[in-house]
C-alpha positions in Angstrom: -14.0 -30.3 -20.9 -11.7 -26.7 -20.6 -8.0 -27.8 -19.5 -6.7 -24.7 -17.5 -3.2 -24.1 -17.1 -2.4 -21.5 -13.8 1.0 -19.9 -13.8 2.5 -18.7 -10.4 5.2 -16.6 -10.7 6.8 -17.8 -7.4 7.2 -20.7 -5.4 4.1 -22.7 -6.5 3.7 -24.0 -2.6 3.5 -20.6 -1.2 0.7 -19.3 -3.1 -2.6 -20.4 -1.4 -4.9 -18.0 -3.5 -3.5 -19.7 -6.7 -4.1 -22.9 -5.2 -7.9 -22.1 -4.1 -8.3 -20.7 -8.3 -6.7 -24.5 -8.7 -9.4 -25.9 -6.8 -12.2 -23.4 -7.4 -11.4 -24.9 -11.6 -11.3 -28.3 -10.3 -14.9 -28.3 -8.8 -16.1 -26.7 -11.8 -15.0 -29.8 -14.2 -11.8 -28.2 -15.3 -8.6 -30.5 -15.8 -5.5 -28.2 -14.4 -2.2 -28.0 -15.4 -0.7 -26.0 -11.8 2.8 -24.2 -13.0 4.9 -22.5 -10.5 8.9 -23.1 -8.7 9.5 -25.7 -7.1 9.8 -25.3 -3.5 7.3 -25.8 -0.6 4.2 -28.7 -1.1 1.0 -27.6 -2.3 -2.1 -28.1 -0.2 -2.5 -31.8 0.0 -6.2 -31.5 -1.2 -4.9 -30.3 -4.4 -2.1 -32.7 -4.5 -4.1 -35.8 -4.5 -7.3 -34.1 -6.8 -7.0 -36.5 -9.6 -7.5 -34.0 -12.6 -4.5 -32.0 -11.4 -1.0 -31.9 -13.0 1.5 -30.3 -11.1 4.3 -28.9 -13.3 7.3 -27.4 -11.2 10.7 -25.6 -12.5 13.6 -24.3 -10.7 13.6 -20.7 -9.6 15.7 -17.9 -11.0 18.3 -16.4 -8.5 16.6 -12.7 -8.6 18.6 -10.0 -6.5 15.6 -7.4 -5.9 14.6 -5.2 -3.2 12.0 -3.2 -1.1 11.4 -0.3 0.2 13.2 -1.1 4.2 12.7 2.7 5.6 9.4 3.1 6.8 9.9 -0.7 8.8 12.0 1.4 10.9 9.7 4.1 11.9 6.5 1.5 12.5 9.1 0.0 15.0 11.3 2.9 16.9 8.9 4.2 18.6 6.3 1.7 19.9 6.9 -0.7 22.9 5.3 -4.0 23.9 5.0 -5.2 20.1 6.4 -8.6 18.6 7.1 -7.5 15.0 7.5 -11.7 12.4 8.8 -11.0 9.3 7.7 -14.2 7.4 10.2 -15.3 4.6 12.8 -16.6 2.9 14.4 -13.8 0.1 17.5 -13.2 -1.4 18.1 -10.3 0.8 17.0 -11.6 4.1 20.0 -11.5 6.1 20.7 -8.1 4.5 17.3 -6.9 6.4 18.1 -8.6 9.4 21.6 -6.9 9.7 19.1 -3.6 9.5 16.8 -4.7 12.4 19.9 -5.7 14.6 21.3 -2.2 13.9 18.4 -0.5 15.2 18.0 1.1 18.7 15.0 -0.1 20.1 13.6 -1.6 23.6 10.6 -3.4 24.4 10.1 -4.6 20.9 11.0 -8.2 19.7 11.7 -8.3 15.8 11.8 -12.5 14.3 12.2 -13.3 10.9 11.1 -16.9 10.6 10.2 -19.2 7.3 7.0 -20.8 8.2 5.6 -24.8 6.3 2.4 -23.8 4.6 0.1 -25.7 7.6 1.7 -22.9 10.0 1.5 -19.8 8.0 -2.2 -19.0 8.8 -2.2 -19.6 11.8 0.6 -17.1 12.8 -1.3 -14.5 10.4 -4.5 -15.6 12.1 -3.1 -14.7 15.7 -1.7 -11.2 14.7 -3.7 -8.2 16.1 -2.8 -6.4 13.1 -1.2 -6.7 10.0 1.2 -3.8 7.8 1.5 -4.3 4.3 4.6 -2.0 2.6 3.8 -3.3 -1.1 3.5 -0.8 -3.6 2.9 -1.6 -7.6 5.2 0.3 -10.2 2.0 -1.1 -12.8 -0.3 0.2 -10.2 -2.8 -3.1 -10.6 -0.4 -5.4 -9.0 -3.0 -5.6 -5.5 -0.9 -7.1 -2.0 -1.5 -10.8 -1.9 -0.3 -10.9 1.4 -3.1 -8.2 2.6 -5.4 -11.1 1.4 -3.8 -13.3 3.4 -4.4 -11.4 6.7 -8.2 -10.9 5.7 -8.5 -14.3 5.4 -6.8 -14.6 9.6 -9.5 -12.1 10.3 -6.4 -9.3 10.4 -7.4 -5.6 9.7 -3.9 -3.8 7.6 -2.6 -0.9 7.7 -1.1 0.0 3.4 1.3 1.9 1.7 -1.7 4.0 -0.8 -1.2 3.3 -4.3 -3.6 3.5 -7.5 -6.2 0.7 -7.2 -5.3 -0.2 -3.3 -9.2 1.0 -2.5 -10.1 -2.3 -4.5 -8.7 -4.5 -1.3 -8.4 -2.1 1.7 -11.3 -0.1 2.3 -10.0 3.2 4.9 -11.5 3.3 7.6 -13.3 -0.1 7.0 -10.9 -3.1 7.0 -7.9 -1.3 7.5 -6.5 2.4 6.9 -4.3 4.0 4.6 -1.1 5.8 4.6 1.0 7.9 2.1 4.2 7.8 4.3 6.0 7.5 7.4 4.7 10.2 9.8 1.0 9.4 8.6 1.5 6.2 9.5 2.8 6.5 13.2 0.2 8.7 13.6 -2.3 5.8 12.2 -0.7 3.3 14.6 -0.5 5.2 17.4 -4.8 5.9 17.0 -5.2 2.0 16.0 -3.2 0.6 19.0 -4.2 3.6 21.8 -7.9 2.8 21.3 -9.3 -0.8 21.7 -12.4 0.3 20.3 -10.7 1.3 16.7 -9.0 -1.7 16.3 -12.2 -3.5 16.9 -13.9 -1.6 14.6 -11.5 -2.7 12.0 -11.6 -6.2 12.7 -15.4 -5.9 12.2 -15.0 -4.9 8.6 -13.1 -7.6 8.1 -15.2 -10.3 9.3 -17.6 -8.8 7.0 -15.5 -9.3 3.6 -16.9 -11.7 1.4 -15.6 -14.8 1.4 -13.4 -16.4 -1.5 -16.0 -19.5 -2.3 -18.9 -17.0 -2.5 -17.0 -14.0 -4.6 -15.1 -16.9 -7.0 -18.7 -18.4 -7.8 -20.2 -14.4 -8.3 -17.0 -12.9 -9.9 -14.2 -15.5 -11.0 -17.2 -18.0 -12.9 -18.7 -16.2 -14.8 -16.1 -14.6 -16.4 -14.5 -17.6 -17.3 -17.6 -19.7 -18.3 -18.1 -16.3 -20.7 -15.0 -16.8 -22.7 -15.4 -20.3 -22.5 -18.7 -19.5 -24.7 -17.5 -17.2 -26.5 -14.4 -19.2 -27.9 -17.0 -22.3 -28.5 -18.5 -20.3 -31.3 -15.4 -19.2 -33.2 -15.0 -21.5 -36.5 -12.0 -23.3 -35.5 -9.7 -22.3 -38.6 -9.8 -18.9 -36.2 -8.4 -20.4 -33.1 -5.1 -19.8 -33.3 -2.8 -21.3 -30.3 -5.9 -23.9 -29.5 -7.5 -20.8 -28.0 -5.5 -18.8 -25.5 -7.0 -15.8 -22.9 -5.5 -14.3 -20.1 -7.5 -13.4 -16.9 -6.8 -11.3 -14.2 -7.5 -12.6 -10.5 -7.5 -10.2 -7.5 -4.2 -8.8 -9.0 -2.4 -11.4 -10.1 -1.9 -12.4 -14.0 -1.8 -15.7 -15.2 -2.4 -17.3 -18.5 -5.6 -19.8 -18.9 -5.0 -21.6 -22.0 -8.6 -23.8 -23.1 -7.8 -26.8 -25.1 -10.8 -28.2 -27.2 
């Protein structure tokens, strides 16, 4: 039987996708080592699995930041919108200072830190979701545009190299190179019921994750599982070590025999 060790580069908690690969392992006969900060619970299905280990380490105190410009101009001009900002960074209240700066009426900005059990259901009741993530690898794909696909949430993206792999324009979401494009995108999504609808169709026809893990996810592994079986063992250096590559995120599978 594989062991699988899954490294999330985070707050182990707060990554449900890494959980649902832990899971997804665990029903395929898989013993799994689960790596990440310590921080918020994991899911308490995955907690009490009994092949799981859960293996958690203090964070690093990272000073990083984003991109805060175009927040103001999906903001300045539109009324009647409540704007969460879901979170708990090193530069929060550096943001928030920002927002309280800002000039605006008839729109409610909150930045709130949500437990796990609440998270998806505030993405779930958004009407639509904005994701300003953009990868300086240009493979790095938006977990949290997953996250609102999973709510049933159509996104509006920042366009960057392999983006078209997650949000399909026109589709499940659109897609924007900058700030003017992307007031003018808002002001067509929200003006017209009918587009926003539209959206939220091609959403609800995404495939879901047990479906595309078994198609996609499986096979892959079960394939280097096979193909690391027939290697003379004198050539397995490390007790056989891969690396796969899941809807963006790397993390190290290491297959003990």
């Amino acid at each position: 039987m594989p062991s699988t060790l899954v490294l999330v580069l985070g707050d182990s908690g707060r990554s449900p996708r890494m959980q649902y690969h832990c899971l997804s392992l665990l029903d395929n006969n898989h013993d799994v080592t689960y790596l990440g900060y310590a921080g918020t619970p994991i899911l308490d299905s995955l907690q009490s699995h009994s092949k799981l280990n859960e293996v958690r380490v203090q964070p690093l105190n990272l000073n990083w930041s984003r991109p805060f410009k175009p927040l103001y101009y999906i903001l300045h001009n539109f009324p009647n919108i409540l704007c969460i900002v879901t979170g708990k960074g090193p530069q929060k209240e550096f943001y928030e200072e920002k927002i309280g700066r800002m000039k605006m009426e008839k729109v409610e900005v909150r930045t709130i830190w949500l437990e796990s059990g609440d998270y998806p259901i505030l993405v779930g009741s958004a009407d639509l979701g904005i994701s300003l993530h953009t990868s300086t690898s240009g493979i790095d794909l938006p977990m949290k545009v997953v996250d609102m696909f999973g709510g049933g949430v159509p996104v509006l993206a920042v366009d960057f190299k392999c983006l078209s792999e997650l949000v399909k324009d026109g589709k499940n979401g659109r897609v924007f190179k900058g700030e003017k494009e992307l007031e003018d995108i808002l002001r067509s999504v929200l003006g017209e019921e009918k587009v926003l609808n539209r959206l939220r169709k091609g959403v609800g026809e995404t495939v879901r994750w047990e479906e595309n893990w078994n198609n996609v996810a499986l096979p892959v592994i079960n394939s280097a599982l096979e193909k690391r079986s027939s290697k003379p063992k004198n050539e397995l250096r490390w007790k056989g070590t891969g690396l796969m590559i899941f809807a963006g995120m790397v993390f190290g599978v290491y297959l003990n025999y």
